[in-house]
MIVEX-513026 format. One record per residue (C-alpha): z, x, y. Coordinates in steps of 0.02 Angstrom, whole numbers, padded with zeros to 5 digits, always signed. Layout:
N
ZXY...
***
This chain:
455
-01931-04354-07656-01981-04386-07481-02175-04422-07461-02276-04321-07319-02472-04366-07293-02599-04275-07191-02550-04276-06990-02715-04280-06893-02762-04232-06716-02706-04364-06628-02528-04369-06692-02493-04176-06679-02391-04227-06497-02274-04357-06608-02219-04197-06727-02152-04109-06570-01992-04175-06581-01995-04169-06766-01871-04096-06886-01967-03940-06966-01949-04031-07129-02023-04200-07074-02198-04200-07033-02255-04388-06961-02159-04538-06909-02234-04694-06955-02338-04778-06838-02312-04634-06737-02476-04605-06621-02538-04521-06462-02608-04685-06361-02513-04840-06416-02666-04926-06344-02780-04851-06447-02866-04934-06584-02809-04859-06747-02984-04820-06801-03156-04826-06688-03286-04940-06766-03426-04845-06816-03538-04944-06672-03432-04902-06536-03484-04715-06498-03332-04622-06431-03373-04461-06302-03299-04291-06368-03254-04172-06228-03250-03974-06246-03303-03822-06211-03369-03643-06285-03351-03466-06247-03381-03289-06322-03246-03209-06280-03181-03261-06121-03370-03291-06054-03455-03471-06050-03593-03490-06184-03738-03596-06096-03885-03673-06177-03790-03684-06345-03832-03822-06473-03643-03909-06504-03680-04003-06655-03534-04122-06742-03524-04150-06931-03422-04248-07044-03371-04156-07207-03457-04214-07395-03379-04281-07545-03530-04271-07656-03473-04080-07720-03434-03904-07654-03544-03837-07522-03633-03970-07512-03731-04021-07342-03626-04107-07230-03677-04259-07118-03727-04239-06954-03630-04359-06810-03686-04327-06656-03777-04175-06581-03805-04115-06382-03809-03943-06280-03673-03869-06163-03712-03838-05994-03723-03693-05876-03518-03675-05854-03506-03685-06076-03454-03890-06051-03514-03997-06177-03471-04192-06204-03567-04305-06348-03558-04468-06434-03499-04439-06592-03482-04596-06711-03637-04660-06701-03626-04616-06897-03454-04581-06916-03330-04703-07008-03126-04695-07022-03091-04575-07180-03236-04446-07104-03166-04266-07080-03252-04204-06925-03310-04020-06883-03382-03957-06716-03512-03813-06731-03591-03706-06581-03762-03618-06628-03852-03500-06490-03866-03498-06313-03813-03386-06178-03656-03283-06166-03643-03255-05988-03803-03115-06011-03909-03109-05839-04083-03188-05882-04140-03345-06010-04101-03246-06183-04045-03327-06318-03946-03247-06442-03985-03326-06625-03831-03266-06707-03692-03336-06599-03613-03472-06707-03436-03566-06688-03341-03683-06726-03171-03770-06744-03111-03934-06863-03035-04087-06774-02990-04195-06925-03009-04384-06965-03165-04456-06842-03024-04615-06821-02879-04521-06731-03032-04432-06624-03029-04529-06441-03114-04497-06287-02966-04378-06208-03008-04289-06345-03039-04130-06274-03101-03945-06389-03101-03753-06335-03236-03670-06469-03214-03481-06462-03204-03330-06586-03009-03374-06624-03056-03567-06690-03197-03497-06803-03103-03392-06899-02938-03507-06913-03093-03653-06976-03190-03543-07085-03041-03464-07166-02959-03625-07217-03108-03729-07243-03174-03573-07347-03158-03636-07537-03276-03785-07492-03416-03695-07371-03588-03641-07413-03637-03610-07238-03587-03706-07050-03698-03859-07118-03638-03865-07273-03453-03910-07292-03389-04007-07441-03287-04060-07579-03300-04137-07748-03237-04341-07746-03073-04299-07839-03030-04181-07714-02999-04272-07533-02838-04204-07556-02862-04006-07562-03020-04039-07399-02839-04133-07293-02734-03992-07328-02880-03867-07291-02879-03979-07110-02700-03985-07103-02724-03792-07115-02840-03770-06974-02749-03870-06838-02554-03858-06916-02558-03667-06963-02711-03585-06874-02736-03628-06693-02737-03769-06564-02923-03832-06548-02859-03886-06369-02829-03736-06286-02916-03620-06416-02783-03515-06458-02695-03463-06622-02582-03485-06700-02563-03688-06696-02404-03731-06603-02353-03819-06727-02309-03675-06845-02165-03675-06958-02024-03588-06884-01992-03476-07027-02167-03423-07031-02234-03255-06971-02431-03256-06891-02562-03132-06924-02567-03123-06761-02661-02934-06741-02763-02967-06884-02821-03143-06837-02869-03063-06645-02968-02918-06721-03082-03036-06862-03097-03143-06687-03144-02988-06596-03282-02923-06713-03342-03097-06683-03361-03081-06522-03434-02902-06511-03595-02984-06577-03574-03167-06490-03564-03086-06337-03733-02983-06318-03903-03037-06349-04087-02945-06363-04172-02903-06164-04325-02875-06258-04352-03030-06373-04284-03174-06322-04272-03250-06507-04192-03077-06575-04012-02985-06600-03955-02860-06516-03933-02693-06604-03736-02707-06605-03767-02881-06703-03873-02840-06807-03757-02679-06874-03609-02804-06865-03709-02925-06981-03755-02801-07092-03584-02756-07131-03552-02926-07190-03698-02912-07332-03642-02998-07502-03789-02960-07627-03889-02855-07508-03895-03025-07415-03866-02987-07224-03787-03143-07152-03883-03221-07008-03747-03285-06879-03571-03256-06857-03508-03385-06938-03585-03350-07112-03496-03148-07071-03344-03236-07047-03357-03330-07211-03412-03196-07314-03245-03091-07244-03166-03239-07296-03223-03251-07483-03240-03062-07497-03078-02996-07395-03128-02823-07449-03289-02817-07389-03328-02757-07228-03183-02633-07176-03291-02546-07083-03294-02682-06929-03103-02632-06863-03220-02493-06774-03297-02620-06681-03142-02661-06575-03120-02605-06416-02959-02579-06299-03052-02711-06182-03074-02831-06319-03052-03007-06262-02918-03053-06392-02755-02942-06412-02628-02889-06491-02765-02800-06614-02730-02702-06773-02686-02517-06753-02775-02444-06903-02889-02536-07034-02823-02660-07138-02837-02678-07335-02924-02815-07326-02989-02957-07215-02862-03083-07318-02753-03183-07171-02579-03233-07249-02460-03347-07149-02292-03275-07229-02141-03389-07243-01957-03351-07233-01824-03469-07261-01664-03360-07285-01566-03488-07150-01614-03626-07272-01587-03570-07423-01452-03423-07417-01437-03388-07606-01516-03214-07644-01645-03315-07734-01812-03194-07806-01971-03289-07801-02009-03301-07994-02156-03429-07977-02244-03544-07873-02351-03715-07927-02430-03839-07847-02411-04033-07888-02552-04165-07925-02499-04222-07741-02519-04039-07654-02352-03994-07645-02279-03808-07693-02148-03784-07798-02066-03608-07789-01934-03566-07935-01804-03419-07874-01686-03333-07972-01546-03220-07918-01389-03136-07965-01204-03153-07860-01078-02979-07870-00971-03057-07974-01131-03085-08101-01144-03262-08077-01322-03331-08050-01384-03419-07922-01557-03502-07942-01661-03625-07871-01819-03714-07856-01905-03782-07686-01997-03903-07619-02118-03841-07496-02227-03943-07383-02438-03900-07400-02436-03942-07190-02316-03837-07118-02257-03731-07247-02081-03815-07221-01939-03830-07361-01939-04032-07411-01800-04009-07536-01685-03869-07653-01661-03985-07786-01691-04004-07978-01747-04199-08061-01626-04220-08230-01589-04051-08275-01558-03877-08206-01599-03720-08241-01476-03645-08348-01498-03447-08301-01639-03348-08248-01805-03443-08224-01941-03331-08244-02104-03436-08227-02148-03630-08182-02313-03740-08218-02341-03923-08168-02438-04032-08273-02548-04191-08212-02410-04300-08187-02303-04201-08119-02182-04131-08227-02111-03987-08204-02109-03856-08322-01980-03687-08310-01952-03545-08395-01800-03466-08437-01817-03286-08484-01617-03269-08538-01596-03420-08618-01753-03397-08718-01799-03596-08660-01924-03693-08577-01849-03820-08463-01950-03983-08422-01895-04084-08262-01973-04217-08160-02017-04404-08186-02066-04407-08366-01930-04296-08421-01802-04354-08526-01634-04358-08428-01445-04280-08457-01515-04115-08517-01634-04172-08662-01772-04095-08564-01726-03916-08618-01829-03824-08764-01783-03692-08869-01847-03600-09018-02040-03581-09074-02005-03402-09083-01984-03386-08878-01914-03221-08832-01892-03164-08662-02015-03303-08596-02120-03232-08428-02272-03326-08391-02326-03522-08428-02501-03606-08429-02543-03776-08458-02717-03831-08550-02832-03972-08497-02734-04097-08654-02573-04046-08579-02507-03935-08686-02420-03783-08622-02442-03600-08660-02302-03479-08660-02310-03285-08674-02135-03204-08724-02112-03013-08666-01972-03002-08789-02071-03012-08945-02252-02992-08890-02303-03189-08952-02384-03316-08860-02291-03493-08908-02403-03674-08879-02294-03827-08837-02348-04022-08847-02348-04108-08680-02176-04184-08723-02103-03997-08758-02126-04006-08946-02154-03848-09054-02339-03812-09109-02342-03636-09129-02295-03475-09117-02460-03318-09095-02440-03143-09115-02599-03056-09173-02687-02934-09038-02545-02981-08926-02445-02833-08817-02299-02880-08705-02394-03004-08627-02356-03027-08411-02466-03166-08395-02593-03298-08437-02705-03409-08377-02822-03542-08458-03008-03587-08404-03012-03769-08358-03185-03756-08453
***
């Protein structure tokens, strides 16, 4: 299996001329005269600048942060902090307190959005995630607008309490890189401030409408303030805000609206009204959406031509997705496989099976903490175990323990996995190694699914 590791800032000009399926070169960089990491002494001046809309926000208070590790939502540190000027332009020293393996985030609180007069508007907030502080050099250079906040805040999501408080637990650095890799891979270029990243898969289709009408929304309250309180929102805020209550909690700035859209896609419907033909982002949505949920869909029929049915999808200890398919030929042959798929770009890494294959029609997959993969086979009535502890030449296919029709598979905190059979309405347990513990069947009724609490 080919290894891929988080791609950074710096190097996104090095995957340019990359194959779709290979994300970094090694020793691949931007500056071959740059130091591979900036010594935490040696302040480094970050460049950018940040607009509501397509008006400059002056006044504002650009703040830089480096994401935690002591648990979710926890508060982040702060690196460096300064104002923009009259034309939106900001530049700062940032690693005064910022050290190689820091994730770095840019946030943009008040100021003026281009509004005649000295008023502030307290609920403009933005921002956009650069990655590692070490691949961050003084051409560094960031556009902060509505479009960057919602490609940060919907990736960085999972681990955000509010714009200072960004983290992760310490066995996670993994799922915070990806989350990164998310922002400035998938979402949008923090250079120009535009979406999506340029460095999209290929085979992947953008949100594109959807992603300018959150951004618009954003910028219907951004870009007015209060004429008759300086300190205060302006009645179109303030109605945009409170459409973003969780709780009966109105959030206070636009970047705590974005992130409750985020965690709560269906909340908030309401705010497609706020777009305008004139809105500074377009294409927009024609009609509401469902919900405020932004997926990044991937094709890959020119890789992978078989007419393959997604059947299941897993992720490995490492962060990569696994994606079992099953299919049927007209002359009743089957065709089935399982992929490799790359957390950065969504890109296939490999079609290929580790010791055994799946016999027929593969109907569910789990992976368990070392990264074994586990398949079922809802013809054959077997479980099928591949990967690097499996045992090679076939032996890593199970049948029997009353499995019937086999549809869904869960793994448990020991390792032991969890089958549910359609076929006779059981749910069958299997040791880590695939050997038979037991076969359940009271209160159970042609089971679909299951799932196990980590608790």
């Amino acid at each position: 299996m080919t290894s891929f590791r988080f791609a950074s800032l710096r190097y996104l000009s090095c995957l340019v001329g990359a194959s779709s399926a290979l994300l970094l070169t090694t020793g691949c960089q931007l500056n071959s005269t740059a130091p591979a990491s900036a010594p935490a002494s040696t302040p480094i001046t970050v460049h950018g600048s940040l607009h509501g809309g397509q008006q400059p926000v002056s006044g504002a208070t650009i703040t830089a942060y480096a994401v935690s590790n002591s648990g979710y939502g926890t508060a982040s540190r702060v690196l460096g902090s300064t104002t923009t000027n009259s034309m939106g332009i900001f530049q700062f020293a940032a690693y005064q307190n910022c050290v190689a393996n820091d994730l770095m985030y840019i946030v943009a609180t008040g100021g003026n959005p281009g509004v005649a007069g000295t008023q502030n508007n307290s609920a403009l907030a933005e921002m956009t995630g650069l990655g590692l502080c070490s691949n961050i050099d003084s051409t560094t250079f960031v556009n902060i607008n509505e479009l960057t906040t919602i490609g940060a805040v919907w990736a960085l999501a999972p681990f955000m309490k509010d714009e200072a408080h960004v983290g992760t637990s310490a066995t996670n650095s993994l799922g915070m890189q990806n989350a990164f890799n998310t922002i400035y891979l998938k979402m949008i270029d923090p250079t120009a401030g535009v979406a999506p990243s340029p460095f999209l898969n290929a085979n992947a289709t953008f949100p594109a409408a959807e992603f300018n009408t959150l951004a618009d929304i954003l910028a219907a309250c951004v870009n007015t303030v209060d004429s008759t309180n300086p300190a205060g929102k302006s009645a179109t805020c303030q109605s945009i805000l409170a459409a973003g209550a969780v709780n009966g909690v109105t959030p206070t700035n636009t970047i705590r609206l974005a992130l409750n859209l985020a965690l709560h896609p269906t909340l908030g419907l309401s705010l497609y009204a706020q777009g305008t033909p004139a809105a500074p982002y377009q294409p927009t949505l024609t009609a509401a959406p469902p919900s405020w949920m932004i997926s990044i869909n991937y094709s890959f029929a020119q890789l992978d031509s078989t007419p393959n049915v997604p059947k299941g999808i897993a992720v490995d200890p490492t962060g990569y997705i696994y994606s079992a398919g099953a299919g049927q030929n007209p002359d009743s042959s089957h065709t089935n496989s399982l992929l490799e798929v790359s957390p950065q770009t969504g890109s296939i890494i490999e079609t290929h099976y580790t010791g055994n294959t799946i016999e027929n029609q593969p109907s569910a997959l789990a992976i368990d903490s070392i990264g074994n993969i586990w398949t079922t086979d809802s013809a054959n009535n077997s479980l099928i175990e591949t990967g690097p502890s499996a045992p090679a030449g076939g032996g890593g296919i199970h049948t029997g323990n009353g499995m019937s029709a086999p549809n869904a598979i869960a793994i448990d905190a020991s390792g032991n996995l969890w089958v549910t059979n359609s076929g006779n309405s059981s749910v069958s347990e299997f040791s880590s190694s695939g050997a038979a513990i037991g076969n359940f069947a009271s209160g159970i009724a042609a089971p679909v699914a299951i799932a196990i609490s980590p608790k």
